[in-house]
C-alpha positions, -999 to +999 in steps of 0.1 A: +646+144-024+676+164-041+700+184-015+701+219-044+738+211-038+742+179-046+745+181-080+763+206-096+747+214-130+707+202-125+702+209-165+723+185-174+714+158-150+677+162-159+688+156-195+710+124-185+677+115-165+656+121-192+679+107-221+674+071-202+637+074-192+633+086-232+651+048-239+623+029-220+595+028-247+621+014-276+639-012-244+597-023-244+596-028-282+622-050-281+607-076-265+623-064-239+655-080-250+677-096-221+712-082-232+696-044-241+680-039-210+711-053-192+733-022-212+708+005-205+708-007-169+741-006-168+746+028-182+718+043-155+738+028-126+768+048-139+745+080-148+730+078-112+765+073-098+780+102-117+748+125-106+750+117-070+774+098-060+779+054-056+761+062-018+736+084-026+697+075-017+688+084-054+708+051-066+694+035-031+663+042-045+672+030-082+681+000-068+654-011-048+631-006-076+648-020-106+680-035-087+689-073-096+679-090-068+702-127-070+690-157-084+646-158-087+627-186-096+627-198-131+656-176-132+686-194-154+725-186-144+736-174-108+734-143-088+744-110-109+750-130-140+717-145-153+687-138-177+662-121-165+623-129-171+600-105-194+572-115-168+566-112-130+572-090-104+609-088-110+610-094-145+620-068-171+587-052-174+581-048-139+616-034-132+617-012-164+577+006-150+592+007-118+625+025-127+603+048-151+590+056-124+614+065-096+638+084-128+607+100-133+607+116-096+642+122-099+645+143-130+612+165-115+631+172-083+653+187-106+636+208-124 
């Protein structure tokens, strides 16, 4: 999945990897809250970014697990800026097993 040159120090990306995947369980305790989910989203876009690059099929991958999809159904605000459900196949639970799971096969490609 990871060219061996694509990233130049694999320790330390497996610990960014790792450092966010470590965040899921507490991001699950919080309800999951809205606005924290929407930060630690945030701040694995630009991990993923930094580790491979904005066009990279690791962040394609991200994406199309956990990526915000527009407006849903019972979905309040527009596009990119809404609240996201706890519930359903795109709501915050679903997203946050699913991007366990594909940071999960990133950081043991890695390793």
């Amino acid at each position: 999945m990871i060219p061996a040159m694509a990233v130049k120090n694999p320790a330390r990306a497996r610990e960014r990897l790792e450092g966010q995947i470590s965040k899921i369980a507490w991001l699950r305790g919080t309800g999951p809250n809205p606005f924290e989910y929407n930060q630690w989203n945030d701040r694995t876009v630009e991990i993923l970014v930094a580790l491979f690059g904005a066009d990279s099929a690791e962040l394609a991958s991200y994406h199309a697990a956990a990526g915000i999809r527009g407006r849903l159904p019972g979905v309040r605000g527009q596009a990119e800026n809404m609240t996201l459900n706890i519930h359903g196949p795109w709501g915050i639970r679903a997203r946050l097993e699913r991007a366990e799971a594909v940071l999960r096969s990133m950081s043991a490609a890695l390793a």
